[in-house]
C-alpha positions as CSV (number, residue, x, y, z in Angstrom):
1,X,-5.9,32.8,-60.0
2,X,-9.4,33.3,-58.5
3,X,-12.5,34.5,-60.3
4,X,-14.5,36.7,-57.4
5,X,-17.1,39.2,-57.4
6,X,-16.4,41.7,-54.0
7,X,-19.5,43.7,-52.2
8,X,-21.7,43.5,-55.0
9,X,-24.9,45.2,-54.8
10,X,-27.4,45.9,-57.8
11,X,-31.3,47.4,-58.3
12,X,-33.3,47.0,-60.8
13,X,-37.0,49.6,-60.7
14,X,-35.6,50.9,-57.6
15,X,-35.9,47.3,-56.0
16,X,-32.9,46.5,-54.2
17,X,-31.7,43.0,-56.1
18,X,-28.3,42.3,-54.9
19,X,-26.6,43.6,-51.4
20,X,-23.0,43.1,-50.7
21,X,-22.6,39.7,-52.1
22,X,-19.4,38.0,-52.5
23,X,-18.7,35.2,-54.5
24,X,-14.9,33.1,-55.7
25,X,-14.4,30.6,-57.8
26,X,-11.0,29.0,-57.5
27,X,-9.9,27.1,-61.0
28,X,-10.8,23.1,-60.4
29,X,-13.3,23.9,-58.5
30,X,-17.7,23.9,-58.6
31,X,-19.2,26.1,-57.3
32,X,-22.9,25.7,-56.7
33,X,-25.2,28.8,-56.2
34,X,-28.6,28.2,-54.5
35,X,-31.5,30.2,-52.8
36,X,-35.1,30.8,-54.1
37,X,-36.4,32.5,-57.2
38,X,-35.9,36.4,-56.7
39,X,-33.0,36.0,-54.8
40,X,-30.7,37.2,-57.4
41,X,-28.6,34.2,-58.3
42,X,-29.0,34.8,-62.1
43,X,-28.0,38.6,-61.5
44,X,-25.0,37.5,-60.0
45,X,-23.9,35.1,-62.6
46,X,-24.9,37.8,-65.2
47,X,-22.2,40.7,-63.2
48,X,-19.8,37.8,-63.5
49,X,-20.0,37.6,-67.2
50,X,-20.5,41.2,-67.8
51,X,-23.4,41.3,-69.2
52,X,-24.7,43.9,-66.6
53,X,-22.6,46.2,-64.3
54,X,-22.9,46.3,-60.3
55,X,-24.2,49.7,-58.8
56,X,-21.1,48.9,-56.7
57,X,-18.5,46.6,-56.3
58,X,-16.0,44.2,-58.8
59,X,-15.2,41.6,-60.3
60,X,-11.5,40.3,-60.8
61,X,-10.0,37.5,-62.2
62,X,-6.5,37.3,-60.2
63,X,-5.4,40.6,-59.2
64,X,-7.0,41.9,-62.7
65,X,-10.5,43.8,-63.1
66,X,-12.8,41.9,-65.4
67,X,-13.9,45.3,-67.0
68,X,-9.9,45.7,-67.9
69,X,-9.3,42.5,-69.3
70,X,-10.0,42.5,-73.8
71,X,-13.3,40.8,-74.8
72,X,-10.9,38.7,-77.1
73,X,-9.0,37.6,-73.8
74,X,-11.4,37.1,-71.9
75,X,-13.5,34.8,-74.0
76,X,-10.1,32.7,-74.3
77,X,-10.5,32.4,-70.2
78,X,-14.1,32.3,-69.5
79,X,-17.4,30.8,-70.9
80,X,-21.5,31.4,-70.5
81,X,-24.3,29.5,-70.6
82,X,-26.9,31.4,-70.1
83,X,-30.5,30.8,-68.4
84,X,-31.8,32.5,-72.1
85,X,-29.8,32.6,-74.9
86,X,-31.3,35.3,-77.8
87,X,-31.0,34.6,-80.9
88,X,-32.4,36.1,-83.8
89,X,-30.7,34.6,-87.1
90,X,-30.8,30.9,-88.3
91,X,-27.7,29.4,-87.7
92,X,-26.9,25.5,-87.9
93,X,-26.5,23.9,-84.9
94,X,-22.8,23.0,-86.5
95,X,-22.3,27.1,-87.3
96,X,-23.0,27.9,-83.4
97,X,-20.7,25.5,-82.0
98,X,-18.2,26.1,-84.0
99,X,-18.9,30.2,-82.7
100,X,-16.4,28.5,-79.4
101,X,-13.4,28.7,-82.0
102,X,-14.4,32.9,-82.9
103,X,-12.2,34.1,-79.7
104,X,-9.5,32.2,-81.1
105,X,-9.4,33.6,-85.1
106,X,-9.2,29.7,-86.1
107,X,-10.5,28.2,-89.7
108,X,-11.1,24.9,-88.6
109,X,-8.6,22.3,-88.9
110,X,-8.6,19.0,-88.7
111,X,-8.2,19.1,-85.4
112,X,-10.8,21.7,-84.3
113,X,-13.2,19.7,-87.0
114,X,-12.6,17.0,-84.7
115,X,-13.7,18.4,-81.3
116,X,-16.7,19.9,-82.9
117,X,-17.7,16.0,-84.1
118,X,-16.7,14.7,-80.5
119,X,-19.1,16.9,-78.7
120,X,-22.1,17.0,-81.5
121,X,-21.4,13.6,-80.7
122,X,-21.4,13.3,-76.9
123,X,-24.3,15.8,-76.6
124,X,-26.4,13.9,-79.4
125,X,-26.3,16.4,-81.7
126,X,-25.6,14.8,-84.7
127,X,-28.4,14.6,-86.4
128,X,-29.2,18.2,-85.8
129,X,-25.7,19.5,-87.2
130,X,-26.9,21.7,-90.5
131,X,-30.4,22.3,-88.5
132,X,-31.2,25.8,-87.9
133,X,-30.8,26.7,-84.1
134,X,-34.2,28.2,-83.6
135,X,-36.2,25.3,-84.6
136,X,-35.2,23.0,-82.0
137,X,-36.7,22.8,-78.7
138,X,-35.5,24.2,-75.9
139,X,-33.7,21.5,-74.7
140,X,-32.0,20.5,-78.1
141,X,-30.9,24.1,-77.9
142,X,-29.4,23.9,-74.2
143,X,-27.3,21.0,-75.5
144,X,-25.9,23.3,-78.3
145,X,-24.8,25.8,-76.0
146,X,-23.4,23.6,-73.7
147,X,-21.7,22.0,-76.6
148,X,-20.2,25.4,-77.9
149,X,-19.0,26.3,-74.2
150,X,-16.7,23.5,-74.4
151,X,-15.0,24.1,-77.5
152,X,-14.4,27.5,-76.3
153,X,-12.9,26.5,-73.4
154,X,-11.0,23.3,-74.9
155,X,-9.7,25.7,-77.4
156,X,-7.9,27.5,-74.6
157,X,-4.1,27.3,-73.5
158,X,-3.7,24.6,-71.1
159,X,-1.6,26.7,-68.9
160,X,-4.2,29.5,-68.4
161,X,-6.9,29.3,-65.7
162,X,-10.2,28.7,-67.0
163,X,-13.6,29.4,-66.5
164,X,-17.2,28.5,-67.1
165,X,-20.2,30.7,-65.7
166,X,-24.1,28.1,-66.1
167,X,-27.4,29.9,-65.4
168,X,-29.6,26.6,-64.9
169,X,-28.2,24.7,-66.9
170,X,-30.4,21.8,-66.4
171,X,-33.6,23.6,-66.4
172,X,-34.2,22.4,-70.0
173,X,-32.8,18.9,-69.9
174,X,-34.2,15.7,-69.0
175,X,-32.4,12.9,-66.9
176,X,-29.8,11.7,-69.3
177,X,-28.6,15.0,-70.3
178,X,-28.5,15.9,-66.8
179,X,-26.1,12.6,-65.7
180,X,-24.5,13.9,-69.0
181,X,-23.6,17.5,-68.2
182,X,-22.5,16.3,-64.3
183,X,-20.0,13.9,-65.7
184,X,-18.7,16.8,-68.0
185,X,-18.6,19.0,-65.4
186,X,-16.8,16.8,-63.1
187,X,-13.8,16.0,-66.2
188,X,-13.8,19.4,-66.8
189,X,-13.3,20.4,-62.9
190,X,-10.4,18.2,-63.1
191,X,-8.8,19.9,-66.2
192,X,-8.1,22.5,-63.6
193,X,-11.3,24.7,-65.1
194,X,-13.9,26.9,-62.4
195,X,-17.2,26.3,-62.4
196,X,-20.1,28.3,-61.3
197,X,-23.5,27.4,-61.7
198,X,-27.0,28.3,-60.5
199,X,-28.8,25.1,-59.9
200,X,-32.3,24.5,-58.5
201,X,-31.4,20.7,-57.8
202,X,-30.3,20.7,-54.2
203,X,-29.5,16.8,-54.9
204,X,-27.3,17.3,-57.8
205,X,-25.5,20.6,-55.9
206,X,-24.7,17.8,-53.2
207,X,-23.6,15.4,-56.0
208,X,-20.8,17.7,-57.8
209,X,-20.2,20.3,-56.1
210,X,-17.2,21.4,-54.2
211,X,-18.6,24.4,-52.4
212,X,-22.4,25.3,-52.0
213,X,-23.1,28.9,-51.8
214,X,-26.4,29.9,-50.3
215,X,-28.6,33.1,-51.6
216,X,-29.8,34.4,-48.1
217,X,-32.3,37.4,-49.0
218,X,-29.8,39.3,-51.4
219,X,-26.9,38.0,-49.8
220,X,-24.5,35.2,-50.1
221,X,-23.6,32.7,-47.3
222,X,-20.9,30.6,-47.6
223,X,-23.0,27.6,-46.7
224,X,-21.7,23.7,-47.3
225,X,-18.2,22.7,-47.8
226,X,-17.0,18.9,-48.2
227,X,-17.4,17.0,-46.8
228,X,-21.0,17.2,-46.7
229,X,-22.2,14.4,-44.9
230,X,-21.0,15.7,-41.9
231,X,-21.9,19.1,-42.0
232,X,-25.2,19.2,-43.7
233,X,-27.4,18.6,-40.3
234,X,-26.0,21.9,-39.0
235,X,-26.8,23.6,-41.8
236,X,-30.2,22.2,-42.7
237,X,-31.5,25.1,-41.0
238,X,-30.1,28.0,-43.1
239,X,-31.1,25.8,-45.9
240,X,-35.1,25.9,-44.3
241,X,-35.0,29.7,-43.4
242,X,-34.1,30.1,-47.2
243,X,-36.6,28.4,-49.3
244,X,-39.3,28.9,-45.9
245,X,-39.8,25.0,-46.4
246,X,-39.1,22.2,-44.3
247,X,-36.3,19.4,-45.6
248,X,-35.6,15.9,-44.3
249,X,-32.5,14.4,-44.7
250,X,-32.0,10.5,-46.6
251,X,-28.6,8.5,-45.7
252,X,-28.0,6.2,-48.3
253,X,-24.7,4.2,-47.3
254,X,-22.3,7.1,-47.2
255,X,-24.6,9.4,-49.5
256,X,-27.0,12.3,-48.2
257,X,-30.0,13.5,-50.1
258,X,-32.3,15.8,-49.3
259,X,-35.9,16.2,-49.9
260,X,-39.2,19.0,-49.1
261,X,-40.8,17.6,-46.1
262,X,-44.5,16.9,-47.0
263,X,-45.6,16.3,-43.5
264,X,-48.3,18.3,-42.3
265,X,-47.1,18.0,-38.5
266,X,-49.6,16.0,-37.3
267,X,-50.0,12.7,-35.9
């Protein structure tokens, strides 16, 4: 059952944002969406969780409209992380995560009780758990709503395709949350759960992704498949007309990387 936004297109202030972009997300699969700031990678993500409408053009999971499918079902299939998260009372850091379970109408249980510890756990959260949510920094707060996101969706029915939608996930977290959330990502991929994100780390989109999805103007181009060592060369070029900068490539054993090239071009 594949998530897919079809011949989007969006404006904002009369500014064109989004123009016939296509997107799918197939269930075990990442995703990686990347392109410049403006390009409207974050509108797209925000069509695919409904949190705007397209001027024209779906989104379906399976053969189903998204804007047909119950808010109470859907939030059983799919989870956000937003780029922002707004929030205007004072919850505990405990309260919010436990917000995952809401879709489901659960009192938590022993079991439930226990998930909620694993990931306060694995995210470092601990200490914060009766905190309130909006007096921890940013990044304390990205780990919270990563945290939540994965009770929601390990709350789910194993049988049911599953979903999870990141706005820049990383922009708030250091190093060792980052290695973190990849890992997490990667056992959740393999729990048979889609994953789209927006990234701004080229290296990490080479890292964990499946499929790479380029932002060209306001556009989508399919762009790098695995294996990517051998197809990155041909496509370093759509990746420079992008982000109008020059990239050089690093081999490292059977590893690629890829870095802004600071040369000025002269000898």
């Amino acid at each position: 059952m594949t998530y897919k936004a079809t011949n989007i297109s969006f404006s904002y202030a009369g500014k064109k944002i989004l123009d016939k972009a296509s997107l799918q997300i197939q269930p075990g699969e990442i995703v990686t969406i990347l392109g410049p700031n403006g390009c409207g990678k974050t509108t797209l993500i925000k069509i695919l969780s409904t949190e705007i409408k397209p001027d024209l053009g779906d989104v379906h999971i399976g053969d189903k409209k998204i804007n047909k499918i119950k808010s109470t079902k859907l939030a059983k299939m799919r989870s956000v992380v937003s780029q922002k998260t707004n929030m205007s009372f004072g919850f505990s850091v405990s309260e919010i995560i436990e917000m995952g379970m809401n879709p489901y109408g659960q009192k938590i249980t022993k079991e439930s009780s226990g998930e909620i510890s694993r990931v306060l756990k694995d995210y470092e959260l601990e200490k914060f758990k009766n905190k309130n949510y909006l007096k921890l920094s940013a990044g304390e707060q990205q780990r919270v709503n990563i945290a939540r996101s994965i009770v929601q969706l390990n709350q789910a029915d194993t049988n049911q395709a599953k979903y999870l939608l990141m706005d820049e996930p990383t922009s708030s977290l250091d190093v060792h949350f980052q290695v973190k959330l990849a890992k997490n990502l990667k056992q959740l991929s393999n729990k048979n759960v889609g994953i789209g994100l927006v990234l701004h780390d080229i290296n990490m989109a080479l890292s964990i992704s499946d499929r790479i999805v380029l932002f060209s103007s306001k556009k989508t181009v399919e762009f790098l498949e695995k294996p990517f060592e051998e197809k990155l060369p041909v496509s370093l070029s759509m990746l420079e007309q992008a982000f109008k900068s020059k990239f050089e490539v690093i081999r490292n054993q059977e590893k690629v990387f890829v870095t802004p090239s600071f040369k000025d071009g002269r000898s």
